[in-house]
C-alpha positions in Angstrom: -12.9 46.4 44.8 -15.8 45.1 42.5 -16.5 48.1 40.1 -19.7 45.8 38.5 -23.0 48.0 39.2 -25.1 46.6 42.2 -28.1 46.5 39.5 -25.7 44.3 37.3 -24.4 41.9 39.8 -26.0 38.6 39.7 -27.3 37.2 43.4 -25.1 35.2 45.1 -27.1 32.0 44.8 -27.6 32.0 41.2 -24.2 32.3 41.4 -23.7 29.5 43.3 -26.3 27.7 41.2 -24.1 28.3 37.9 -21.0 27.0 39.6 -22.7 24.1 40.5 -24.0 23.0 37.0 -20.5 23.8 35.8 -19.1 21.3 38.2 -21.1 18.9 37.5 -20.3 19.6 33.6 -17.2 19.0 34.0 -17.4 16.0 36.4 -20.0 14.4 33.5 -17.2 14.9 30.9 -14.4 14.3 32.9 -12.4 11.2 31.1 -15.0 11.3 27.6 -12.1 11.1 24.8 -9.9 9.6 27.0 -8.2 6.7 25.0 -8.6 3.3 27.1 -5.2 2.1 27.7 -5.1 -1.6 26.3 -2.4 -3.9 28.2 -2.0 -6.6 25.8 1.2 -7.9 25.3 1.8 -10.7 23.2 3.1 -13.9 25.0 1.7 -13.3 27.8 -2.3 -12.4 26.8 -4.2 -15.5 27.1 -8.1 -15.6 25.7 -8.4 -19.2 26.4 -10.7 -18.8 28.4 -12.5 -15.5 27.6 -15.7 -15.3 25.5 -16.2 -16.1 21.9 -17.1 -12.2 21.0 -13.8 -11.7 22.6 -12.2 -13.9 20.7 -13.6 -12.6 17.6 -12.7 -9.3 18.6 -9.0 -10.7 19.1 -8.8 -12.0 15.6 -9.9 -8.6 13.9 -7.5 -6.6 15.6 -4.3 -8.8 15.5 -5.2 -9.1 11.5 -5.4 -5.4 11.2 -2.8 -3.9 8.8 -0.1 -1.4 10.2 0.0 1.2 7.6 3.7 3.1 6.2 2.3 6.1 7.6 1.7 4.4 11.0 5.1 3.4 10.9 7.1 6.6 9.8 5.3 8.0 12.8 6.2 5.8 15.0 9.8 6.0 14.5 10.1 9.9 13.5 8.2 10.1 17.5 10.2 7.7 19.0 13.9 9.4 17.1 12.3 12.7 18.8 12.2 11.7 22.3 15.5 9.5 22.2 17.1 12.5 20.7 15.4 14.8 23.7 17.1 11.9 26.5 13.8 10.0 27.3 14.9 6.7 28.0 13.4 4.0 25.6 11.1 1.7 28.2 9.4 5.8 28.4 9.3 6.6 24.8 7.5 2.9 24.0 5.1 3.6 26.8 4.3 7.1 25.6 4.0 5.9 22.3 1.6 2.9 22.6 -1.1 5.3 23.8 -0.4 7.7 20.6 -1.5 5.4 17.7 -5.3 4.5 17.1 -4.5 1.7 15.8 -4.9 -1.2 18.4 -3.1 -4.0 16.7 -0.1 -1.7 16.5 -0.7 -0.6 20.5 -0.1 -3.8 21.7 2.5 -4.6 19.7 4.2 -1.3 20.5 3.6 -2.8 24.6 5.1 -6.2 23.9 8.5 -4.2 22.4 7.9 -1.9 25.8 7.8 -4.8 28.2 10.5 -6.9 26.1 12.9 -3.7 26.6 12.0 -3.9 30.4 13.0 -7.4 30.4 16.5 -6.4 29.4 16.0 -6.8 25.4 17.3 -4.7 22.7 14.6 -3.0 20.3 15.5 -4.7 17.4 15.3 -7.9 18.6 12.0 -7.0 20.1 11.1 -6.0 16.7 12.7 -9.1 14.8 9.4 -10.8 16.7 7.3 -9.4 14.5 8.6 -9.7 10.3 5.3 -9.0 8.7 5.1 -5.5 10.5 8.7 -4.9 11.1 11.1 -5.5 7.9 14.4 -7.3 7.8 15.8 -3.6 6.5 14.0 -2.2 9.2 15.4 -4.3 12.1 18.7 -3.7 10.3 18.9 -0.3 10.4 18.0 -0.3 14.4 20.6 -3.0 15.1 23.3 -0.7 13.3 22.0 2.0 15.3 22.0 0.3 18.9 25.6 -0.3 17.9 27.0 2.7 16.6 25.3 4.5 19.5 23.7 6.7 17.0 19.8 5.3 17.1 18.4 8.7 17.0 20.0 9.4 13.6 19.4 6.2 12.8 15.6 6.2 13.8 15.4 9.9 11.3 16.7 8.5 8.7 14.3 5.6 8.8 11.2 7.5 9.4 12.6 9.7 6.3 13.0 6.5 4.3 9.4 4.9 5.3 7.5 8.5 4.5 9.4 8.6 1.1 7.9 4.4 0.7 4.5 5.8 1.8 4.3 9.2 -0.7 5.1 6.8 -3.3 2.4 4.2 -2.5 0.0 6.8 -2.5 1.0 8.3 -5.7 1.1 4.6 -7.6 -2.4 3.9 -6.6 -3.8 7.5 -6.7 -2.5 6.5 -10.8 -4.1 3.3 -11.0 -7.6 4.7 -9.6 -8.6 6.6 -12.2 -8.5 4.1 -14.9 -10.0 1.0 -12.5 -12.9 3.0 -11.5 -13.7 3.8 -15.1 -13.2 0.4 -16.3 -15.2 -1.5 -13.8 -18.0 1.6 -13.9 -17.9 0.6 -17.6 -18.1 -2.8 -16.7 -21.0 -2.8 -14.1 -22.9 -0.7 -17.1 -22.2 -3.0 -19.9 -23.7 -6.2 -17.7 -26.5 -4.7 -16.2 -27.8 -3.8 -20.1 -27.2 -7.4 -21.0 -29.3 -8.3 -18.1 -32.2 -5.8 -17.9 -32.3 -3.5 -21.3 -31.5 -5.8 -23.7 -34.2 -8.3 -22.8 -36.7 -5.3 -22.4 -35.9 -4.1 -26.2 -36.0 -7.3 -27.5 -39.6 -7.9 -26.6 -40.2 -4.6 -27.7 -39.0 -5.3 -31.4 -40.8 -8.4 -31.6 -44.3 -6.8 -30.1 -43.6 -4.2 -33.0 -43.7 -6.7 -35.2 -39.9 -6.2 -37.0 -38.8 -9.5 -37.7 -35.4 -11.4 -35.6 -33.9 -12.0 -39.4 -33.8 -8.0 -39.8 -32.0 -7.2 -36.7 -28.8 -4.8 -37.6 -25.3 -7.1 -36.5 -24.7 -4.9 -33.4 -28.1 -5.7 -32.3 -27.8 -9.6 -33.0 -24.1 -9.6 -31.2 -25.5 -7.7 -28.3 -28.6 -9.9 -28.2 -26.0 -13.0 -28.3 -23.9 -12.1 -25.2 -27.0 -11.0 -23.4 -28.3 -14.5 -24.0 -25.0 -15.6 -23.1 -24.8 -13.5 -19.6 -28.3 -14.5 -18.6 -28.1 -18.2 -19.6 -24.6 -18.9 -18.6 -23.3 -16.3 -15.6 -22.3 -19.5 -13.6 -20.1 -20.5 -16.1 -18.2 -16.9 -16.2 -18.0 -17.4 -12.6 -17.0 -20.7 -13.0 -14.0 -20.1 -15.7 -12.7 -17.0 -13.5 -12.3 -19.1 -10.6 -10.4 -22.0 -12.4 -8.4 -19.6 -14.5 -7.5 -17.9 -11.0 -6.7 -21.6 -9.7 -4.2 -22.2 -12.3 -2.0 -18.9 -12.0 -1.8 -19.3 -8.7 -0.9 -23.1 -8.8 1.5 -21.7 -12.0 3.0 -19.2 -9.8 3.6 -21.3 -7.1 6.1 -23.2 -9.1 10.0 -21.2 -9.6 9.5 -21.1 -13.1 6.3 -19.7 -12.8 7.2 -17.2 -10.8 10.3 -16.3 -12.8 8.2 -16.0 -15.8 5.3 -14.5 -14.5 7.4 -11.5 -13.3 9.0 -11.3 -16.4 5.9 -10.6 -18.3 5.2 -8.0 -16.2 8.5 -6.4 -15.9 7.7 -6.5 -20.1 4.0 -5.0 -19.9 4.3 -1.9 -22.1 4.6 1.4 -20.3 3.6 -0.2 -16.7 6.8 -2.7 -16.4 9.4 0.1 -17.6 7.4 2.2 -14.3 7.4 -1.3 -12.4 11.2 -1.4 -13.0 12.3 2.0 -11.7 10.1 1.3 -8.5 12.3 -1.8 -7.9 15.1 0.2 -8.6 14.2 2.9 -6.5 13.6 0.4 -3.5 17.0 -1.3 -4.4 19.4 2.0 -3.8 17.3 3.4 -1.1 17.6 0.5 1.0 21.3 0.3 -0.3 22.3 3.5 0.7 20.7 3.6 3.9 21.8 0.5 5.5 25.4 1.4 4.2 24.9 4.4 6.4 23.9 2.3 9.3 27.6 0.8 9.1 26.0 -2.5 7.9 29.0 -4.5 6.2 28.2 -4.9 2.2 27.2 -8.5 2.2 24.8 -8.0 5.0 23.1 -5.4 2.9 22.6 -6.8 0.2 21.5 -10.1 1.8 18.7 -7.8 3.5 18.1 -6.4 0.2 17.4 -9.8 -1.6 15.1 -10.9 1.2 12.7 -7.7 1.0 12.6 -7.4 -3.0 9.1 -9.1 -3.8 10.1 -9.5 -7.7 11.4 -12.9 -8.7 14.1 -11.4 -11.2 15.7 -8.9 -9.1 16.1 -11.0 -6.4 17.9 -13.7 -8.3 20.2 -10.6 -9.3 20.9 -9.8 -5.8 21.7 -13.3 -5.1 24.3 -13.4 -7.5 25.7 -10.3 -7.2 26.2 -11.5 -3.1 28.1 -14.6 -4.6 30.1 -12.8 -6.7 31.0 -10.0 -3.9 31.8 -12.9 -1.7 34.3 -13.5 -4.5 35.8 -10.1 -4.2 34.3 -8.8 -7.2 32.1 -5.4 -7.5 28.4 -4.8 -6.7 28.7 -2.3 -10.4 30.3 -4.7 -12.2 27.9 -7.6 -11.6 24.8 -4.9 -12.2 26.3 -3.9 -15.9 25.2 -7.8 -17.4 21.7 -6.6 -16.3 21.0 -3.6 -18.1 17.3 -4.6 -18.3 17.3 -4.2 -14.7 19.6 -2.1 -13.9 20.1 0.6 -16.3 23.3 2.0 -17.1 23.3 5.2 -15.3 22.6 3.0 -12.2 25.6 0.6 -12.7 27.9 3.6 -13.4 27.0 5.6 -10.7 27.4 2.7 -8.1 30.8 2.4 -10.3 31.6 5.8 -9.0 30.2 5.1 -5.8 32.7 2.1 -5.1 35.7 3.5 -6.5 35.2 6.6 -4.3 34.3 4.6 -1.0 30.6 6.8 -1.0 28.3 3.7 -2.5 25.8 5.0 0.3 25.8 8.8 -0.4 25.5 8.1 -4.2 22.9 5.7 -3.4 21.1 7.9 -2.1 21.4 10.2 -4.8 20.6 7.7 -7.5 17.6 7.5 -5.4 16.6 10.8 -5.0 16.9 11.2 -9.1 15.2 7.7 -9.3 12.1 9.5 -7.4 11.8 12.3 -9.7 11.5 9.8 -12.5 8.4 7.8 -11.2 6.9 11.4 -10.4 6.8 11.8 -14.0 6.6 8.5 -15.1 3.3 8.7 -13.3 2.5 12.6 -14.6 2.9 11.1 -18.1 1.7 7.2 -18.0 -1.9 9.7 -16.4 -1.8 11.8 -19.0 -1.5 9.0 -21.5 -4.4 6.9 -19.8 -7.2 9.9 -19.3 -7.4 10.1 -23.7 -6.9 6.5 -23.6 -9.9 5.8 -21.8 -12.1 8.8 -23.0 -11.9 7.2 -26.2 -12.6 3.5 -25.0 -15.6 4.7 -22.8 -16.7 6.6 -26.5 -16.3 3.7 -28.6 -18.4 1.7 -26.3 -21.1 3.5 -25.4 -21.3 4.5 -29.5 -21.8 0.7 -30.4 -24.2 0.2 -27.3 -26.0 3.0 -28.8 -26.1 1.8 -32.3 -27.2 -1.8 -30.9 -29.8 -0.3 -29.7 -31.4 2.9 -30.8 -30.7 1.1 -34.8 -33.9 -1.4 -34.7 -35.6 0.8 -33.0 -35.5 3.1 -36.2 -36.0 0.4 -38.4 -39.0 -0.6 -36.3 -40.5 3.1 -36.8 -39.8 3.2 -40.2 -41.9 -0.3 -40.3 -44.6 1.5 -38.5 
């Protein structure tokens, strides 16, 4: 029984009226938000023939970076589902319409219709290296193996999230000082272009003589000349200087040395070095744990290290293993690499048959070190470039505001 007052009750078509426009509501926003499901698979998606915007298009997204976080996602999702029983073919297919990022989808669908084809992930994955690393396919290989790919696929996600934090906290370090400096920069050149020639004609309308210019004046004066006058050639020198480092770095002793010096950059290559070492017994101690033989590990290892220096290392340390010798005591001839507490640790590690639980470890403390590496190496740089930014503006103001107080004192 309706207990709503007869006075209060609204007539039945305005009623009907309401449910109408509600319908049609609905029905207008029915599938707005919806993500269009994109069926690309690699191999098989042919634009031959399609347009040139489609083309275009094509280009953009297969160029467009897969980000750590993208990644960790992926597999954390993907260890989730396998772990609840949803066969993989599912999971892929669930998870290609998860990530916003389309270059990603379709890969995500090629490793989907690869697996229905009868492949194993990782070698679906070992299709793609630049998006997929070797320590990456690794650790899913040792996983598909073992029969433990949900742990497997955890322990990665953990590893790639731990990569990812630290990214963010290297270049949330470098911003602070890069912005100032190129701020500072932009500043400085756009007085040599606009304010300096503006003050000059000033001083000579005024009547004070060139000769009686203060030296900051006639040194900014020169390099404003010389920024006006000879910009091209700036542009010019930074372009062949460029050409030569890379042409330098090209070549294995340029490389070597190159990475040397900044292994040896004050204050930055000591940071540089623990994030190589950090990378080095993280991957170490995971793909251990994966039941990856020694050598195999390490050979992964020496193909993902981007330094020059450390890689060599690895190299020779997989020789020397091969040899029967110990990863530690190949590491302790290093000690600019590798510090001590590393090489003892992994000493420990080897003698105890637990390299990968003290890996681990030595990561885990390695971590805490960059954390306040990067606490102290800010604090260090704020002061640092408070008292650069003073400096310059104090000459700049000098240069400037000195003939202008010679120039009253003339009137």
């Amino acid at each position: 029984m309706n207990n709503q007052p007869v006075s209060e009750r609204a007539p039945q078509h305005i009623q009907n009226k309401d449910d109408d426009k509600v319908q049609a509501l609905l029905k207008n926003i029915s599938g707005k938000g919806a993500k269009k499901v994109d069926k690309v698979i690699y191999g098989i998606y042919d634009n031959t023939n399609a347009s040139i915007f489609t083309k275009i298009n094509d280009f953009f997204i297969d160029h467009t970076p897969i980000k750590l976080k993208e990644k960790s996602y992926f597999f954390h999702l993907m260890a989730v589902m396998i772990d609840a029983g949803i066969p993989m073919l599912q999971t892929l297919q669930v998870l290609s319409r998860r990530t916003q990022n389309i270059h990603f989808e379709r890969i995500i669908n090629t490793l989907a219709h690869a697996t229905s084809s009868g492949k194993s992930l990782s070698d679906s994955m070992a299709r793609f290296p630049d998006v997929f690393t070797e320590s990456e396919i690794g650790v899913i290989r040792a996983g598909e193996a073992a029969g433990n790919l949900n742990k497997m696929l955890f322990r990665l996600s953990e590893q790639i999230e731990k990569s990812h934090s630290l990214q963010v906290k290297l270049i949330t370090a470098a911003t602070y000082p890069l912005v100032i400096l190129i701020t500072l920069i932009a500043i400085a050149i756009g007085m040599m272009i606009w304010i300096v020639p503006t003050l000059i004609n000033l001083l000579k309308e005024g009547g004070l003589p060139e000769d009686q210019f203060p030296v900051a004046t006639k040194v900014l004066i020169a390099l404003s000349n010389f920024f006006s006058f000879y910009w091209w050639a700036i542009i010019l020198v930074a372009i062949i200087a460029y050409s030569l480092y890379h042409v330098y770095r090209g070549t294995q002793i340029g490389k070597f040395q190159t990475d040397y010096l900044k292994l040896r950059i004050p204050v930055v290559g000591s940071l540089m070095r623990k994030v190589i070492v950090l990378r080095f017994v993280s991957m170490l101690g995971i793909l251990i744990e994966a039941g990856l033989p020694v050598l195999k590990t390490l050979q992964i290892i020496a193909g993902s290290i981007d330094n020059s220096l450390y890689r060599a290392k690895t190299w020779d340390v997989i020789k020397k293993v091969q040899a029967g010798e110990k990863i530690s005591d190949n590491l302790m001839d290093a000690p600019f690499l590798f510090p001590e507490t590393v090489t003892q640790m992994l000493a420990i590690g080897e003698s105890s048959a637990s390299m990968g639980s003290i890996s681990q470890k030595i990561g885990i403390h390695y971590d805490r070190e960059i954390d306040h590496s990067l606490k102290r190496l800010t604090s260090l740089f704020e002061p640092l470039m408070m008292l650069f930014v003073g400096i310059v503006v104090a000459l700049l103001a000098l240069a400037i505001l000195m003939p202008i107080f010679d120039l009253t004192r003339l009137v």
